[in-house]
C-alpha positions in Angstrom: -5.7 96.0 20.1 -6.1 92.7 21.4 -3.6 90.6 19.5 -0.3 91.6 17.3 2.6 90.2 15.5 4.2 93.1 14.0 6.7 91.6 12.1 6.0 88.0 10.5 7.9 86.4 7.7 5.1 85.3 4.6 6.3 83.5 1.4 3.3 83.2 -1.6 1.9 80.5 -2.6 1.7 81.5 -6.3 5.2 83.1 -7.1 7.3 82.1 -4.0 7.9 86.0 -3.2 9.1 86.4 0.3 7.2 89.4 2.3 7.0 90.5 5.8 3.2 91.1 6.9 1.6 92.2 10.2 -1.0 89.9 11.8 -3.8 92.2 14.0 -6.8 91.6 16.1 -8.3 94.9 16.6 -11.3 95.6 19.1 -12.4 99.0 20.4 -11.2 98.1 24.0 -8.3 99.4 25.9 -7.7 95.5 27.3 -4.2 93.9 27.9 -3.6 92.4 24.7 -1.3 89.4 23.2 2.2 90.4 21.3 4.6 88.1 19.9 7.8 88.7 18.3 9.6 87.0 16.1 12.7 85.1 17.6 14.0 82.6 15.0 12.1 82.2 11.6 15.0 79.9 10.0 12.8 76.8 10.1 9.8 79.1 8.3 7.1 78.4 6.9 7.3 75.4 9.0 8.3 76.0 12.2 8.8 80.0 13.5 9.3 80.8 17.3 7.9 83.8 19.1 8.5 85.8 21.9 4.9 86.4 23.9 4.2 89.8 26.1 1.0 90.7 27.2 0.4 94.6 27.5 -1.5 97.2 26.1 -0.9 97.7 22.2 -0.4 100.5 20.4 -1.6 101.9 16.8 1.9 101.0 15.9 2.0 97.8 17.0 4.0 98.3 19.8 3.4 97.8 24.0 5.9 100.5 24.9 5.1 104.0 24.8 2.9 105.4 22.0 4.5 107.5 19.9 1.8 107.3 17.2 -0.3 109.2 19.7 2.2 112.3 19.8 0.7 115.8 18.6 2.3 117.8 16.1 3.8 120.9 17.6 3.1 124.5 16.1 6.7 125.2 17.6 8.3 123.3 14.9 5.9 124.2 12.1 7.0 125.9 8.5 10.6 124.2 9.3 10.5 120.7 8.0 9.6 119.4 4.1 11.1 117.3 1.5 13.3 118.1 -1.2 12.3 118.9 -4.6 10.8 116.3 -7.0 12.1 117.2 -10.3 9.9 115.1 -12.5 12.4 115.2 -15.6 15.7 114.0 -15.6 16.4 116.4 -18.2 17.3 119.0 -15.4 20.1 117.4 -14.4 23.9 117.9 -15.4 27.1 116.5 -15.0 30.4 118.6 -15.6 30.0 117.9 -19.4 26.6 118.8 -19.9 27.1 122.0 -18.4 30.2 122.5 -20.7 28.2 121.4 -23.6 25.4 124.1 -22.8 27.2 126.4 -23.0 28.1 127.3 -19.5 31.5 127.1 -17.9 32.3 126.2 -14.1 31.5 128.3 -11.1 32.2 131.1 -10.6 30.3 132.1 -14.1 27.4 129.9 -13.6 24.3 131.6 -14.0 22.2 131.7 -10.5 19.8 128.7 -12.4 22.2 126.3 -12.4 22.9 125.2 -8.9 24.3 122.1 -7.1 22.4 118.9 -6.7 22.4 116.0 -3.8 20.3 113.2 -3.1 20.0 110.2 -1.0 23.3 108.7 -2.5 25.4 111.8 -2.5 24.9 112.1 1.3 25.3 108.6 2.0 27.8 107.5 -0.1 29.7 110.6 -2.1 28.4 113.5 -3.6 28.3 112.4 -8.0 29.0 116.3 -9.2 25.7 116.9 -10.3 24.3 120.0 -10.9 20.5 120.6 -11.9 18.8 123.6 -13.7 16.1 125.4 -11.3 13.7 127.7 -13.0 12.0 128.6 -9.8 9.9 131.8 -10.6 10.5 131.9 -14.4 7.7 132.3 -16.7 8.4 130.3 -20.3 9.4 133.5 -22.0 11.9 134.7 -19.4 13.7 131.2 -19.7 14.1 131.6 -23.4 14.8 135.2 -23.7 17.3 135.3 -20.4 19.0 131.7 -20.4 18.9 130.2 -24.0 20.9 127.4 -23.8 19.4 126.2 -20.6 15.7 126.8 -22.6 16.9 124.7 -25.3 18.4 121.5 -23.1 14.1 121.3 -21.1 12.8 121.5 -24.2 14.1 118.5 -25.8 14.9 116.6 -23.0 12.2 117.5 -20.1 8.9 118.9 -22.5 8.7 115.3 -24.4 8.7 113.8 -21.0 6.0 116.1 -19.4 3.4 116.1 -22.3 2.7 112.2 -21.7 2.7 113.5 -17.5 -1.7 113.2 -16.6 -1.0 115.9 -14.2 -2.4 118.8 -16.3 0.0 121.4 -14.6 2.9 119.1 -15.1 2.7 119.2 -19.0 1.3 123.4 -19.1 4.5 124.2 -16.9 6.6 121.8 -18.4 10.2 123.8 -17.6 9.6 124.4 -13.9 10.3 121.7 -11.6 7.1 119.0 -10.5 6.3 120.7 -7.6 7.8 124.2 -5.8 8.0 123.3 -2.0 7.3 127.1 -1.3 7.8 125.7 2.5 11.7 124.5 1.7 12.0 127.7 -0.2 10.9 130.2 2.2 12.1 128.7 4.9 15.8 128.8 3.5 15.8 132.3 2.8 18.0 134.4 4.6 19.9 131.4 5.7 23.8 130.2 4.6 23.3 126.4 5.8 20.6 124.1 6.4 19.9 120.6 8.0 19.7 117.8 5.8 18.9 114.1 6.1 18.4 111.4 4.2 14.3 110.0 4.2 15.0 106.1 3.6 18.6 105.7 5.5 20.3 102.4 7.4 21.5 104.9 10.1 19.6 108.3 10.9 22.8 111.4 10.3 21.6 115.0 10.5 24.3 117.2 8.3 24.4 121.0 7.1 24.4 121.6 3.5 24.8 124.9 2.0 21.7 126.8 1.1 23.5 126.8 -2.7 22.6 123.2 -2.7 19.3 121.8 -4.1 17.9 119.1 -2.2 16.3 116.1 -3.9 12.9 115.1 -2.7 14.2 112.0 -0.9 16.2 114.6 1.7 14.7 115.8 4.5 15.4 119.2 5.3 15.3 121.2 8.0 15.2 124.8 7.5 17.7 125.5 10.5 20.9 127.1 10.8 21.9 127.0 14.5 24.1 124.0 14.9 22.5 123.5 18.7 19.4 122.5 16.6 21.8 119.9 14.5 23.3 118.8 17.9 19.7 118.3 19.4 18.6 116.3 16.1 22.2 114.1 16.2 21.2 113.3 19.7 20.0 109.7 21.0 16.9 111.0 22.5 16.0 112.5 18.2 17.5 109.5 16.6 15.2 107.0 19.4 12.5 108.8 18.5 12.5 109.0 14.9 13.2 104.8 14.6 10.3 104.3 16.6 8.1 107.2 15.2 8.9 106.9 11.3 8.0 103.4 10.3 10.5 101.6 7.5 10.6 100.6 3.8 11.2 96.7 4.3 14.4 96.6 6.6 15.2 100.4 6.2 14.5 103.2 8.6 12.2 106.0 7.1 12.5 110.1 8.6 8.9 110.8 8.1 8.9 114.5 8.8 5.5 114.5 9.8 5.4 111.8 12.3 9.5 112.5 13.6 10.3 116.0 13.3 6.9 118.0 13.7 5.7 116.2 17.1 9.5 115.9 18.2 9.4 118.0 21.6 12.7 120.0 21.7 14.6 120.7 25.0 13.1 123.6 27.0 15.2 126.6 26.4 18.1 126.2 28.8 21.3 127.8 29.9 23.4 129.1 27.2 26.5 127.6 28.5 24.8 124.7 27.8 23.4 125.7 24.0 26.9 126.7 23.7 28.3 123.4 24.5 26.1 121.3 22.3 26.9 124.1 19.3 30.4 123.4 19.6 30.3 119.3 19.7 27.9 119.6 16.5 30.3 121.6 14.7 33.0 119.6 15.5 31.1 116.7 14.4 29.4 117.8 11.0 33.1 119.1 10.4 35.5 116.4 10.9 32.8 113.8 9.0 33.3 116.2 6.4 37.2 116.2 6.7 37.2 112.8 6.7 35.3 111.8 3.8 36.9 114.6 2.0 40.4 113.0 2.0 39.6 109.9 1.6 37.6 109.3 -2.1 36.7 105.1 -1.1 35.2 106.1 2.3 31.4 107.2 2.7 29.0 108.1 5.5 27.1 104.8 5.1 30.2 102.7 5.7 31.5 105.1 8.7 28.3 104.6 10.4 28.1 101.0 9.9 31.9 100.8 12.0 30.2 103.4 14.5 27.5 100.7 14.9 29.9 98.0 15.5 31.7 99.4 18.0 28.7 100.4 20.0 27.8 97.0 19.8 31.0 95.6 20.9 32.1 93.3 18.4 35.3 92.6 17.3 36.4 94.7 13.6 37.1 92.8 10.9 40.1 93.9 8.9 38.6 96.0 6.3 36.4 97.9 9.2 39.7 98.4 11.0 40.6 100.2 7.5 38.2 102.5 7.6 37.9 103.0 11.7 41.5 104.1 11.3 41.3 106.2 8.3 37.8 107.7 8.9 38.6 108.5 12.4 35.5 106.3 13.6 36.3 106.7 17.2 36.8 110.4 17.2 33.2 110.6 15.4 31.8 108.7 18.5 33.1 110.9 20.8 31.2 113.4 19.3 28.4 111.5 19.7 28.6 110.3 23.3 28.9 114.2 24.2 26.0 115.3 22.4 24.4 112.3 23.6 25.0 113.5 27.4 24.6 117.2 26.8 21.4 117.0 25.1 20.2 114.5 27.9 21.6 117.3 30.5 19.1 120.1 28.2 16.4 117.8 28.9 16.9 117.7 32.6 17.2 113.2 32.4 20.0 111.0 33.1 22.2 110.0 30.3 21.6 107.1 30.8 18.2 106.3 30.5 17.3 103.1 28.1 15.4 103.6 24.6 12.1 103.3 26.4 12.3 105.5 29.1 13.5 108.3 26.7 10.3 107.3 24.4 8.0 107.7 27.5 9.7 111.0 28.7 9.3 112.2 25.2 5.6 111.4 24.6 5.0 112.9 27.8 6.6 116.3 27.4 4.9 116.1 23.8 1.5 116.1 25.4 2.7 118.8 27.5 4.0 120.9 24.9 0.2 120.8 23.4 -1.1 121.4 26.1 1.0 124.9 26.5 0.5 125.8 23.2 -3.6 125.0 23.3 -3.4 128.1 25.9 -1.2 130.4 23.6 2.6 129.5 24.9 4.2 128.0 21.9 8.1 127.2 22.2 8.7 128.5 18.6 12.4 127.5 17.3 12.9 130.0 14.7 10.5 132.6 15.8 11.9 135.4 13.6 10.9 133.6 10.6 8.1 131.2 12.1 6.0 133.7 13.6 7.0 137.6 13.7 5.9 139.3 16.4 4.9 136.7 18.6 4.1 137.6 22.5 3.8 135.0 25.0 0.9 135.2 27.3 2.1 137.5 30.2 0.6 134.9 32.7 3.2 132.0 31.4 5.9 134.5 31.4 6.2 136.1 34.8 7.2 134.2 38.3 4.9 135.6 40.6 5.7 133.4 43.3 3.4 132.1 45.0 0.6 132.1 42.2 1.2 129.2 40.1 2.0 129.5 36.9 -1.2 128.6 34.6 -2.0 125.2 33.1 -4.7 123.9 30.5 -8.2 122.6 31.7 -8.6 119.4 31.5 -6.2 118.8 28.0 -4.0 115.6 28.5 -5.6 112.1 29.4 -4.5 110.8 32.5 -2.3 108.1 30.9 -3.0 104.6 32.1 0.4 103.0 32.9 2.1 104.1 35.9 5.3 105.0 34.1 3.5 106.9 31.7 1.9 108.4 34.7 4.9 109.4 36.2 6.9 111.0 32.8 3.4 113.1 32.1 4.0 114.5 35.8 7.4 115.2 35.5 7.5 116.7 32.0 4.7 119.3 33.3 7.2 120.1 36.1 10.3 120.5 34.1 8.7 123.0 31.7 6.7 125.1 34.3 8.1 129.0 35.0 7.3 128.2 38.6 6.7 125.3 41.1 3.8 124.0 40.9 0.7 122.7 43.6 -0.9 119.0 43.0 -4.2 121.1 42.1 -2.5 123.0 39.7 -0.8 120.1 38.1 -4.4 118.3 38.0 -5.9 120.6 35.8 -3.8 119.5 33.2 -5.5 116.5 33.1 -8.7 115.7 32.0 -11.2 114.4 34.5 -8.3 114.2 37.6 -7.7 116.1 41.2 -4.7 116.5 43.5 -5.6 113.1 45.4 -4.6 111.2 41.9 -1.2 113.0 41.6 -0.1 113.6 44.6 1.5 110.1 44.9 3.2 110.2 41.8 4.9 113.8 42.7 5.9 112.0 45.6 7.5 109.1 44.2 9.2 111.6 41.7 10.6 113.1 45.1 11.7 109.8 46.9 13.4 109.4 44.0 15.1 112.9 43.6 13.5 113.8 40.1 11.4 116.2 42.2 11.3 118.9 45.0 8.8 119.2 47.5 8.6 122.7 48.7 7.7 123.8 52.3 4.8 125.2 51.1 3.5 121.9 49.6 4.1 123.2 46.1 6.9 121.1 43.9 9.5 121.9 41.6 11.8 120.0 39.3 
């Protein structure tokens, strides 16, 4: 890319609609390029200054580290999908409606009528829905077993779905638009799940109940073990996914493909540690909960935005004061700030690294994360359910001292920034079973030998992020 402006204000000429486009100049050329941001657009169209940096661009119109270029992981694959798209509105119920059908309230619901959330329940409060979920029904099992429920689709879903093109849509007109077998399966077996919401000012991971049906605007995450929600709550997750997911105008988006499937988890580590992070996530997801709970006028949207403040440093105006004293905005940061520094303790960094360096690290430990699992090591995080029976390869598995443990030919392009240079290095040596020789640590890169990284594992020693060995091998 040889010139970018990511972000420029644009009004048309025809209706007067304000926009934001992306200007490009795109060569097939790996040349510094020119990128301006936008610093003050009050006097636009007119008048609109910029910021200029000259640097390499990336596919996302960025010159820091190139998360667009991150692999998808088979370690996290089968875990992440979308909620359900209903395609009828006719299969949802409030309180009345399932009165009014002929049902009364939990307990003596029958197992089709569940509870609902989307977007706005999780980021504001939860609106008592509940929604009917013929999952697995055939027509004449809905209308011999569940009558009532048979009678509300077909009057106020099947009028809808005979005027829907998709063919299957209209034939299966009581069963929901699609099935996300992968949200399905992947809940199965478990009580709780991770949940977030797709299009969101501020990026919160939360459990919900595996009673609860998730709307297709949730992203969920088919886990259970609240280490995984800590990891996910962590600045090094929510880092990533603003700079991997892209946005709807102003608002972040959790793309699951680009921010949870190439998201490189920490290695697994001490379970003192695991244990730690559990407990901080727990505490977390529970006194949010609490909080919201007792107080009907407060929401998760409006905590967050307090949270933001204060990490900011501004001054609280009175009504944020309100609900930083009644929603116990401070104690929720606390929580944060520890998972924050625990997490960054899993992944063997400082805590306090800024955004970029934690992007770079994480691109770097992505690549070497592929490259293990190109030779068969794959860092599953539910392998139980992910992949039964799985072995790792002996070789990656034993410390045989002084052989090293292997690496992939030639797999990961030398990266071209030093920094980049450096992370790529030092990602390879945190997740090796064994230190490591320059040779060894060459043949993970495509073209290189010991002479080219020799100096970087010697920098990472000068400055402590490495070990050199007396037998000129290196560890973490």
């Amino acid at each position: 890319m040889l010139f970018a402006i990511p972000d420029h204000p644009w009004v048309d000429e025809k209706d007067g609609a304000a926009v934001r486009i992306a200007m490009t100049v795109a060569a097939k050329s790996k040349e510094i390029g020119v990128h301006l941001i936008v610093t003050d657009e009050s006097g636009a169209p007119d008048e609109i200054d910029f910021a200029m940096n000259h640097a390499r661009i990336g596919s996302n119109l960025g010159t820091g580290a190139d998360v667009t270029s991150a692999i998808t992981l088979k370690a996290n694959s089968k875990l992440a999908s979308r909620g359900i798209p209903l395609h009828g509105q006719g299969f949802l119920l409030d309180s009345d409606d399932v009165a009014f059908i002929g049902f009364r309230a939990s307990p003596e619901l029958p197992e089709i009528v569940v509870p609902y959330r989307n977007g706005r329940d999780l980021a504001a409060r939860p609106r008592g829905k509940w929604v009917i979920d013929t999952y697995g029904l055939s027509e004449s099992d809905l209308r011999e077993r569940y009558p009532n429920a048979y009678q509300r689709l077909l009057t106020h879903v099947k009028p809808e779905r005979d005027q829907n093109k998709r063919g299957h849509r209209a034939e299966k007109w009581w069963l929901h638009g699609e099935p996300v077998e992968m949200l399905r399966q992947g809940r199965r077996g478990l009580n709780r799940y991770i949940a977030t919401v797709e299009t969101a000012k501020h990026r919160v991971f939360q459990f919900l109940p595996t009673t609860i049906l998730p709307d297709n605007m949730l992203v969920c995450i088919a886990m259970e073990d609240a280490y995984a929600l800590g990891v996910l709550s962590s600045r090094a997750s929510v880092v990533w996914a603003l700079a991997a997911g892209g946005d709807l105008g102003p608002t972040p988006r959790y793309n699951k493909s680009a921010c949870f499937d190439p998201f490189p988890f920490p290695a697994d580590g001490p379970e003192p540690l695991k244990e730690r992070i559990r407990a901080e996530a727990e505490a977390l997801d529970a006194l949010r909960k609490r909080v919201l709970a007792e107080h009907d006028d407060l929401t998760l949207t409006g905590i967050y935005n307090v949270l933001e403040a204060l990490r900011e440093g501004r001054a609280l105006s009175a009504a944020e004061r309100e609900v930083h004293d009644r929603g116990l905005v401070t104690l929720i940061r606390q929580h944060h700030d520890a998972i924050d520094a625990l997490v960054a303790q899993a992944y063997g960094w400082p805590a306090d690294l800024p955004d970029e360096e934690v992007l770079l690290r994480l691109v770097a430990l992505n690549k070497a994360r592929a490259a293990e699992e190109a030779k068969g090591l794959v860092r599953w995080l539910r392998p139980e359910f992910q992949a039964p029976g799985y072995a790792a390869p002996i070789a990656q598995t034993l410390d045989l001292g002084e052989v090293a443990a292997p690496l992939p030919d030639n797999v990961i392009p030398w990266p071209a920034k030093l920094e980049e240079q450096v992370c790529a290095v030092q990602a390879i040596l945190t997740t090796a079973p064994a230190p490591l020789a320059p040779q060894d640590i060459a043949r993970a890169f495509r073209g290189k030998r010991a002479a080219t990284v020799r100096p970087v594992l010697d920098a990472l020693a000068g400055i402590g992020m490495a070990r050199r060995l007396h037998d000129g091998r290196y560890a973490a």
